[in-house]
C-alpha positions in Angstrom: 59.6 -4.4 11.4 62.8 -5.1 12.5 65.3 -2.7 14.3 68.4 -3.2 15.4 68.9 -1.1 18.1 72.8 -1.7 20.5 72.9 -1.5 23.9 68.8 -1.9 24.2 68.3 -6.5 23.6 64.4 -7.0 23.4 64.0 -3.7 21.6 63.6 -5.8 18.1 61.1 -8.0 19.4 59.3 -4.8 21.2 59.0 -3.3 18.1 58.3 -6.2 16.3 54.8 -6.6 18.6 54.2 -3.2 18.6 53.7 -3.1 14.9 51.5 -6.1 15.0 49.9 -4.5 17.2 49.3 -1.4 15.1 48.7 -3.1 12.3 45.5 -5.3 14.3 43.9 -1.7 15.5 43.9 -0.7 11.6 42.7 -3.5 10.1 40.0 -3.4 12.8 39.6 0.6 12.7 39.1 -0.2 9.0 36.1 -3.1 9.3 34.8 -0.8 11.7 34.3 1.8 9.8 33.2 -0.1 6.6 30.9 -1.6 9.0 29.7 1.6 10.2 29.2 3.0 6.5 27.2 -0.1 5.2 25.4 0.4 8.1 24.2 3.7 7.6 23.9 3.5 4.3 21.7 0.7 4.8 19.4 2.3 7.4 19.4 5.7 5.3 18.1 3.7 2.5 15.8 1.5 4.5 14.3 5.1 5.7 13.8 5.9 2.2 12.4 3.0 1.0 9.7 2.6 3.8 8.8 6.6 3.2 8.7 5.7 -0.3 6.6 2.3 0.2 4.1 4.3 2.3 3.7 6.7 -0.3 2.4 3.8 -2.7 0.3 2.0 0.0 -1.5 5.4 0.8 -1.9 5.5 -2.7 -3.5 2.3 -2.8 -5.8 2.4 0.2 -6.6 5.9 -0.9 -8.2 5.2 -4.3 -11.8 4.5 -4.5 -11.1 2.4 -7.4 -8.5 -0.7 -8.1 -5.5 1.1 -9.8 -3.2 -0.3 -12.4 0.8 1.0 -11.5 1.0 3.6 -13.8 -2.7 5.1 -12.1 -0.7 4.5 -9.0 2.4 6.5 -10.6 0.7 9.4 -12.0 -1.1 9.9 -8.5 1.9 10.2 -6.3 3.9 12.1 -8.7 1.4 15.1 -8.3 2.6 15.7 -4.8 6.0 14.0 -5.0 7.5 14.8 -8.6 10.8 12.8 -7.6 9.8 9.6 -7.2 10.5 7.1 -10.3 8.1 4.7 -11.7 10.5 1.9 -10.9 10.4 3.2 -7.4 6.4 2.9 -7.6 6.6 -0.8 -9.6 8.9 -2.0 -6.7 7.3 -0.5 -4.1 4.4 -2.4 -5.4 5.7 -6.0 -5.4 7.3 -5.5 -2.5 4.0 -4.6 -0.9 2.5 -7.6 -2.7 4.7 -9.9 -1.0 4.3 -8.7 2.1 1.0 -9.3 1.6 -0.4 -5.8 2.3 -1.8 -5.2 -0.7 -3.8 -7.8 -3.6 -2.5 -7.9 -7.4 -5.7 -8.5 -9.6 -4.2 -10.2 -12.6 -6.3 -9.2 -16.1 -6.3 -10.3 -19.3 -5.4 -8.1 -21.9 -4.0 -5.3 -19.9 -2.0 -4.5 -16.4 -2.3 -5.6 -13.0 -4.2 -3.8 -10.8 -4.5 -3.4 -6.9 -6.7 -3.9 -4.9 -6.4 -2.7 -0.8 -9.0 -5.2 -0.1 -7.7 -8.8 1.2 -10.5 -10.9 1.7 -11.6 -13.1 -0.6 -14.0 -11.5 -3.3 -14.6 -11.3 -6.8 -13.3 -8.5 -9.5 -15.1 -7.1 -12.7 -13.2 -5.4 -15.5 -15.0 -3.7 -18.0 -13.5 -4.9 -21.4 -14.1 -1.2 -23.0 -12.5 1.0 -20.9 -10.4 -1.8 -18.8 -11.3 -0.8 -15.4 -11.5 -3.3 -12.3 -14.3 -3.5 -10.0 -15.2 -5.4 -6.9 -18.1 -7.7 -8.0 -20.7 -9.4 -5.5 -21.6 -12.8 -5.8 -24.0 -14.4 -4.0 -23.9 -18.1 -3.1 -20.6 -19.7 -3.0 -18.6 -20.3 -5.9 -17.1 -23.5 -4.6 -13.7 -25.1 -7.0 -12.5 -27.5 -4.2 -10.6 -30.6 -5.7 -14.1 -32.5 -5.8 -15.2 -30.6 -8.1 -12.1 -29.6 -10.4 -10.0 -32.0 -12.5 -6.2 -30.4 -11.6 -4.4 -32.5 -13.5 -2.3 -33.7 -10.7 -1.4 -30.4 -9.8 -2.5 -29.2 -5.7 -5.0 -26.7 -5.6 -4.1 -24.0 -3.5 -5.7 -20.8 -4.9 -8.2 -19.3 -7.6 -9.1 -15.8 -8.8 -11.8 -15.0 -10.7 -12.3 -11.7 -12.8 -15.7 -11.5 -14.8 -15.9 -9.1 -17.9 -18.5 -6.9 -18.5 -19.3 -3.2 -20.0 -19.5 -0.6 -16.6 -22.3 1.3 -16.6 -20.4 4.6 -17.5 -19.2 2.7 -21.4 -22.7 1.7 -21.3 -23.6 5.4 -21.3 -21.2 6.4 -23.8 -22.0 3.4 -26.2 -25.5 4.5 -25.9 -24.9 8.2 -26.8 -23.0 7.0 -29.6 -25.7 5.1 -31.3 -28.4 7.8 -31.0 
C-alpha cells in the first residue's frame, strides 16, 4: 500500500511494511487455523474409527464360531444400529492388516475370521458353509523340498478341509427317515 502522506518522509515505506506485515500474520492466522481444523477433524475421526474398530474386534474375539462379515454386521448392529456395513467390512481389513485378526479364505462363499493367529487348520462344512477350527495331528509339512512352486518363493499356505458338521449330518439324517 502506498500513501502519500506531506510533511511525515518514511511514512510510505512504514506503511508499506506494516501491510506486509499484516498480510504475513493472515496468511499464517489462516494455515493455522486450517491446520488446526484438519487436525481435529482428523483426531475426531481417528476417535471414531478406533471406537468403531473395537466394536468389530469384540465382535470377532467374542464369537464362539469364525464369522463371515455380514455375521459380524448383523451382531453389532443389535446394540449399535448406526454403524454401516462398509464401516464393519473396513474395519475388518483394516484389522486384517494389522494383523489382529486371521481372514480364512473359502471357496464358494465369504471370508470368514478367525481371532485365532497361530497356525491351525480350518473346516467348512459344504452344506451349511460354516468354518471350523480343525485338529491335525502330525505335521503337515509343504516346505520347498517337497512342493514344485514353479519358480515362485514359498512364503505361506492355508489349508481348509470340507466336510458335512455334525449338526447337517443330523438334519440330512432326519430328512431321509
Amino acid at each position: 500500500l502506498y500513501c502519500e502522506t506531506p510533511g511525515f518522509p518514511g511514512v510510505s515505506t512504514w506503511m508499506s511494511g506494516f501491510t506486509s506485515i499484516l498480510l504475513t500474520l493472515r496468511l499464517a492466522w489462516t494455515i493455522m487455523t486450517i491446520e488446526i481444523v484438519y487436525h481435529l477433524g482428523n483426531s475426531m475421526k481417528e476417535k471414531r474409527q478406533t471406537i468403531q474398530k473395537g466394536l468389530v474386534w469384540e465382535a470377532v474375539t467374542t464369537a464362539t464360531n469364525h464369522p463371515n462379515a455380514e455375521q459380524i454386521y448383523e451382531n453389532i448392529v443389535l446394540k449399535h444400529p448406526s454403524i454401516s456395513r462398509a464401516t464393519v467390512y473396513r474395519n475388518l481389513n483394516m484389522l486384517v492388516d494389522e494383523g489382529k485378526v486371521k481372514r480364512i479364505r473359502v471357496l464358494g462363499g465369504p471370508d470368514h475370521f478367525d481371532r485365532t493367529l497361530g497356525n491351525h487348520y480350518h473346516i467348512q462344512c459344504t452344506s451349511c458353509k460354516q468354518v471350523s477350527d480343525i485338529e491335525v495331528f502330525g505335521d503337515i509339512d509343504f516346505s520347498t523340498k517337497n512342493v514344485e512352486t514353479f519358480g515362485y518363493i514359498l512364503e505361506s499356505y492355508e489349508i481348509v478341509f470340507n466336510g458335512i458338521c455334525p449338526d447337517c449330518q443330523k438334519k440330512h439324517a432326519a430328512q431321509r427317515q
